[in-house]
N, C-alpha and C positions, 0 to 999 in steps of 0.2 A: 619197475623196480631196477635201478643200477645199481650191481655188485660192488665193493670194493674191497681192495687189499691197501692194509695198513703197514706202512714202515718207517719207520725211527732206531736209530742207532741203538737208546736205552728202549728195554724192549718192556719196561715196566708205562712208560710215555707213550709210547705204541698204541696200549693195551685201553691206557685211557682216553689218547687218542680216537679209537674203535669204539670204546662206550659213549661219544659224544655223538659220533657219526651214527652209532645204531638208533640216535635218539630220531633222527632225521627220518619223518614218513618219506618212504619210497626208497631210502637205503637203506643196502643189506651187508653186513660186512662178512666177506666170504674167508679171509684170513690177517693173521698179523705177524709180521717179521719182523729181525732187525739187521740181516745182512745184504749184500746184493745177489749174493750167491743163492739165496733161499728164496728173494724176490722171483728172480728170472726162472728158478725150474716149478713155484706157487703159478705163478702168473701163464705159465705156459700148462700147468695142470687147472687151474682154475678158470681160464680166464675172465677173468674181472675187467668189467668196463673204465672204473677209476681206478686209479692209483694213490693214494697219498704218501708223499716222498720226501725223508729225509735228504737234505744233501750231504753231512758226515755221517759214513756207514763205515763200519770197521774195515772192508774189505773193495773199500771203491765210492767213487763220487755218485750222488744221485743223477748229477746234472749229466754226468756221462751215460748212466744207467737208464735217465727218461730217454735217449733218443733209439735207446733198443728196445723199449717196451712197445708193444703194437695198443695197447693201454690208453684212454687219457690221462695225463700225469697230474697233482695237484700239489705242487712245490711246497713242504709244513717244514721251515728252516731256520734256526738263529741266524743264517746268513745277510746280514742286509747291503752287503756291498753290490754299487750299479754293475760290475761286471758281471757276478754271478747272477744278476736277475736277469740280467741281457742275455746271458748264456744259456740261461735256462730256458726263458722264452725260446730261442735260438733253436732247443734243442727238443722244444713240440710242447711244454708243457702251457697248462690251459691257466693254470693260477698260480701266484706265489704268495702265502702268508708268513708270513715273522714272527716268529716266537719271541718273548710269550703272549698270549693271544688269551683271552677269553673265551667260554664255552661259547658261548652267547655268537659270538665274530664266526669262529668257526660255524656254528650251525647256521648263520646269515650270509656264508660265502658259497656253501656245501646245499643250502637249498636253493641260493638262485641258482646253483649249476642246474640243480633239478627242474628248474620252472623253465629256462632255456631248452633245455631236451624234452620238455614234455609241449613247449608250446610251437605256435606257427605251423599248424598240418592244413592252410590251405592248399589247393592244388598237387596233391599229396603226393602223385608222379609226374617226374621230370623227364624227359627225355632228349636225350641230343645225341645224335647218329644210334651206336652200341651202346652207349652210354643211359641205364636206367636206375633212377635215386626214388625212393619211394622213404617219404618224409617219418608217415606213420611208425615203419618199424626200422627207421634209421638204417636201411639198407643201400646198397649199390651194387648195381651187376653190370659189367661190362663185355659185351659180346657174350651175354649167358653166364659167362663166371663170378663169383662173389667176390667183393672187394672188400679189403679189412682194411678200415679208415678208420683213425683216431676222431674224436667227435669235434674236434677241433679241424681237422681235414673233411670231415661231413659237411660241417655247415658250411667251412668256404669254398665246397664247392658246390654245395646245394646254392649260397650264395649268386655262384657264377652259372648254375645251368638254371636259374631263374632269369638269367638275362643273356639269353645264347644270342652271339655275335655284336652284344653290346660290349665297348671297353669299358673294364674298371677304374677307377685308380685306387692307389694303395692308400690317399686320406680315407677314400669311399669301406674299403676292405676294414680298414682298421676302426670306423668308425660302425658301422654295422656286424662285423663278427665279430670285432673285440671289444666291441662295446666301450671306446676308449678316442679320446676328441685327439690321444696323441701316441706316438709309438714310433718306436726303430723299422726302418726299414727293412732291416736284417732277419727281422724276426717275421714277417711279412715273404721275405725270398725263399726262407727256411723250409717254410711251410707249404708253399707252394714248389721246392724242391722235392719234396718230399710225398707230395700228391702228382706231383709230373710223374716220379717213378714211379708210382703205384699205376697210375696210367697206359705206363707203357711210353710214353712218351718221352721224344730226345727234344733239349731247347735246340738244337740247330733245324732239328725237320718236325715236327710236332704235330700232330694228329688234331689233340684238343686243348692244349692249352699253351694259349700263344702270348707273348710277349709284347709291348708295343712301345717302342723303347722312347725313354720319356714323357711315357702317358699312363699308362697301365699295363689291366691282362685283358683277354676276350678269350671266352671259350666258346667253340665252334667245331663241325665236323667238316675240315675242307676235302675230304679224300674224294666228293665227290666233284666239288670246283675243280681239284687239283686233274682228277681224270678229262674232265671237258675239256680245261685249259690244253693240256699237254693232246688232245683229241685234234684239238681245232689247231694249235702249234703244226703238229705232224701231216693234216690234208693240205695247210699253206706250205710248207717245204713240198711236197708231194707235186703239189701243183706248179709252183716254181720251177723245180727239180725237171717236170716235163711240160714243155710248153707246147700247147695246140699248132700244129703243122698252116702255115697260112695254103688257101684254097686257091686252082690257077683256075685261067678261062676255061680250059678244058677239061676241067674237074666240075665248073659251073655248067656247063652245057650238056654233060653228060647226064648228069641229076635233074635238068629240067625237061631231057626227053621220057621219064617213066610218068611224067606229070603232066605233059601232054600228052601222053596215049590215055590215061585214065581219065581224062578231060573228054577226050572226043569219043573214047568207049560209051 
């Protein structure tokens, strides 16, 4: 069952928004707003798995709004302009529909997101280094601790520790998690900014999720390549640093008289 919270500016639109979605087996709608101010402190007392998101709200932009919710967002907007859709992607959210829209569209957008989360549990834990994703209950722990990832950040990285030390690239990402033959780059770096942080991870020194520029991503645990490397660096300076004393004749002759008494003992 994924939760949702319902918001649109008219809060009568909202409301019937929510009776569409309640229609949906497997969603539950856990409230309805129509400000941002009542979104953020609903959304942090409830939390709801989706989101459905006006992007004029009386009191702030949606688009600004999706990128603070820890939420999946699902953009419900008379907006159709490319930048605000670019932005919105930009800013995590997992859909965007245009108003006015049909029940029917609605419940055919709202239930693939459900057949997406409910399907693909083979090999149901992943692991790479600290890094543990267990498909079943859509989780992730890192070094023991629980990781709060957007389901859009789940699967691209469930995506990539399905293929540890394999590079991606971003047609491959965008064609498999977005389910989509074409997309902005932008929206693609966002995301995966966005999962670095969560990570722990700086793009200059990166743990797990690396960069390969002009090619893709790889996710990988190098902390232990990275100890080897700098292991085997430090005995060759070491060795360098001090070089073996050459041996004289009477360093040699000395050493071969303990060798001939135990020879002739």
């Amino acid at each position: 069952m994924i939760t949702v919270l319902v918001v649109d500016d008219d809060f009568r639109v909202a409301q019937v928004h929510a009776t569409f979605v309640a229609r949906v087996p497997g969603m539950d709608v856990v409230g309805v707003t129509h400000t941002a101010a009542d979104t953020l402190s609903m959304a942090a007392a409830l939390h709801p798995e989706l989101v459905l998101l006006d992007n004029y709200l009386p009191d702030g932009s949606g688009v600004e709004l999706a990128a603070r919710l820890s939420a999946d967002v699902f953009m419900v907007t008379a907006d159709s302009s490319a930048a605000t859709i670019r932005a919105a992607f930009a800013a995590g959210a997992l859909n965007y529909l245009i108003k006015p829209f049909s029940a029917e569209h609605l419940d055919a957008r709202v239930s693939g997101l459900l057949r997406r989360a409910s399907g693909g549990s083979r090999d149901d834990a992943l692991v790479v280094g600290g890094l543990r994703l267990t498909r079943r209950t859509r989780s992730v722990t890192l070094d023991g601790g629980l990781l709060q990832l957007t389901r859009r950040e789940f699967d691209l990285l469930s995506y990539l520790m399905a293929r540890p030390g394999t590079v991606v690239t971003r047609s491959e990402l965008m064609q498999h998690v977005w389910q989509s033959p074409d997309g902005d780059d932008k929206i693609i770096d966002a995301q995966l900014s966005w999962l670095r942080r969560k990570l722990g991870d700086r793009a200059s020194d990166p743990r797990y999720l690396h960069t390969v520029r002009g090619v893709g991503f790889r996710l990988s645990n190098d902390i232990l390549n990275g100890v080897k490397e700098r292991m085997t660096e430090l005995i060759e300076e070491t060795a360098a640093a001090m070089p073996l004393a050459p041996m004289t004749g009477s360093d040699c002759d000395n050493d071969d008289e303990p060798h001939r008494e135990l020879i002739s003992a």
